[in-house]
C-alpha positions in Angstrom: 39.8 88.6 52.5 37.6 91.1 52.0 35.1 91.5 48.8 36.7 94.2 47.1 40.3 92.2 46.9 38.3 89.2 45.3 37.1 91.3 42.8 40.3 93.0 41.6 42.0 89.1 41.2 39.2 88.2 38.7 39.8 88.1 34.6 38.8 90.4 32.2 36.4 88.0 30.5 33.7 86.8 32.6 31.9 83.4 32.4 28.7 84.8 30.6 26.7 85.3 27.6 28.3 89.5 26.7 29.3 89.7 22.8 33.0 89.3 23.8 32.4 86.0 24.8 30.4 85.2 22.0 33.0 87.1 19.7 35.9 84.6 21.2 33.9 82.0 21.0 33.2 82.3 17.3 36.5 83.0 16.3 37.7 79.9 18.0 35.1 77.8 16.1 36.3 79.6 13.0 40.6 79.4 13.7 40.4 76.0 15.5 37.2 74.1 16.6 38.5 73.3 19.7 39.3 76.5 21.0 35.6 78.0 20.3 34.6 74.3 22.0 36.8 75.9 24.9 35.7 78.9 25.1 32.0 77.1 25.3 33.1 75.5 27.9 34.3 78.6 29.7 30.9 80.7 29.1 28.8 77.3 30.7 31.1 76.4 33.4 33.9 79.3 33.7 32.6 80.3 37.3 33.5 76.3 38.2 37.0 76.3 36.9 38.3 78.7 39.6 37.3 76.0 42.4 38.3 72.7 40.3 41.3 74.8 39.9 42.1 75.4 43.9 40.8 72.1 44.1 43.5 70.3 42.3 46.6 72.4 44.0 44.9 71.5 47.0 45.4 67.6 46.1 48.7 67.8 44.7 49.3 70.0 47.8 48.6 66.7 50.0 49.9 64.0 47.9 52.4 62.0 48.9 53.9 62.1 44.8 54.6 65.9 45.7 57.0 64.8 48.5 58.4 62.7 46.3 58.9 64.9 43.5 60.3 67.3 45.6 63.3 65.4 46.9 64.0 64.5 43.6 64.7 67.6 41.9 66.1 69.4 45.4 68.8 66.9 46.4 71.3 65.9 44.2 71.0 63.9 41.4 72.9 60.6 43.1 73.1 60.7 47.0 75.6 59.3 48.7 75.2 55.9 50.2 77.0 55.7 53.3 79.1 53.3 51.7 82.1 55.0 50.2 84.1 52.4 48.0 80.5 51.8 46.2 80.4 55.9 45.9 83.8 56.2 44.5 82.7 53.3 42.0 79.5 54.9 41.0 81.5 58.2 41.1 84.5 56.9 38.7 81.8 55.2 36.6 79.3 58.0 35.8 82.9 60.0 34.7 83.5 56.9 32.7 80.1 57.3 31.0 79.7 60.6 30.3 83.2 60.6 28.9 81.7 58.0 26.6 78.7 60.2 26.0 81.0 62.7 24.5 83.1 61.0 22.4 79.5 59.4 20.9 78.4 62.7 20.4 81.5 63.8 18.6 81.2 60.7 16.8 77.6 62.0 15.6 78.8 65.8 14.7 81.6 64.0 12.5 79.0 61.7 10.9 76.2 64.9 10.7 78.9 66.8 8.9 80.0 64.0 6.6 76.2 63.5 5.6 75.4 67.3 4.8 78.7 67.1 2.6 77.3 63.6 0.9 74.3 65.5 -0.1 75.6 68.9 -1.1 78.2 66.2 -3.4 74.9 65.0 -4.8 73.2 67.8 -5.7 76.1 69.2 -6.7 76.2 66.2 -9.5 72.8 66.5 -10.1 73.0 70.1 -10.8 76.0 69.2 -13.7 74.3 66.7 -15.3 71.2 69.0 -15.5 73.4 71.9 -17.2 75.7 69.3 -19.1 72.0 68.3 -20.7 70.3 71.7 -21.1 74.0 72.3 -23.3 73.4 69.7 -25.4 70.5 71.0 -26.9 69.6 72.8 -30.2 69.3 76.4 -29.6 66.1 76.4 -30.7 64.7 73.9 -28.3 63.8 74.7 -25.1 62.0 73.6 -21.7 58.4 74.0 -23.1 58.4 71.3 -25.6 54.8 71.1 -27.4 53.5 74.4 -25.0 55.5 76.6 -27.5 53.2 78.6 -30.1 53.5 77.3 -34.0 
């Protein structure tokens, strides 16, 4: 790769001391210490963070966890074992579970609904015994007791 194409891939703030990075870093101390700790961070050490960077995929890269990873979320989410009357148990029980699953979660909707209506019930009470009280007083008196010039 030649030096021009390096160039081109870089970021619009470079890693120095220019009143834009000072500017950031400012405003980041002013909106969230850690961010202007950040952006420190970046005007010190920003030409590092490109290697540390390459560095890291290149470990995950040659990890055996990747492998690992990788066949978990590309094969399916149960393989078969070979052994087919434990597949068609595990099969017939997974049904059986998520069958379960959404009765429980009709169960909760059902519950979820029956608690919003509790509360609106409540409030609504609430909100008649505050207007059967605010009825039952003189005309003349009202919310501001004492405040009320003489």
């Amino acid at each position: 790769m030649d030096r021009t194409m390096t160039t081109t891939k870089s970021c619009m703030i470079k890693p120095a001391w220019t009143p834009m990075t000072i500017g950031l870093m400012v405003l980041g101390f002013v909106v969230f210490w850690p961010l202007g700790l950040a952006m420190l961070a970046y005007i010190l050490w920003g030409d590092r963070f490109g290697g540390m960077a390459r560095d890291a995929r290149d470990q995950w890269r040659a990890s055996p966890l990747k492998g690992a990873f990788d066949d978990m979320t590309n094969s399916a989410v149960y393989a078969r074992t070979g052994n087919l009357a434990f597949d068609d148990y595990r099969d017939r029980e997974l049904k059986r579970l998520e069958e379960e699953r959404a009765k429980l979660d009709a169960m909760r909707a059902q519950f979820d609904e029956f608690l919003t209506e509790l509360r609106r019930a409540k409030d609504q009470e609430e909100f008649d015994r505050f207007m059967a009280n605010r009825n039952r007083r003189p005309n003349g008196d009202d919310m501001t007791g004492d405040m009320a010039p003489a």
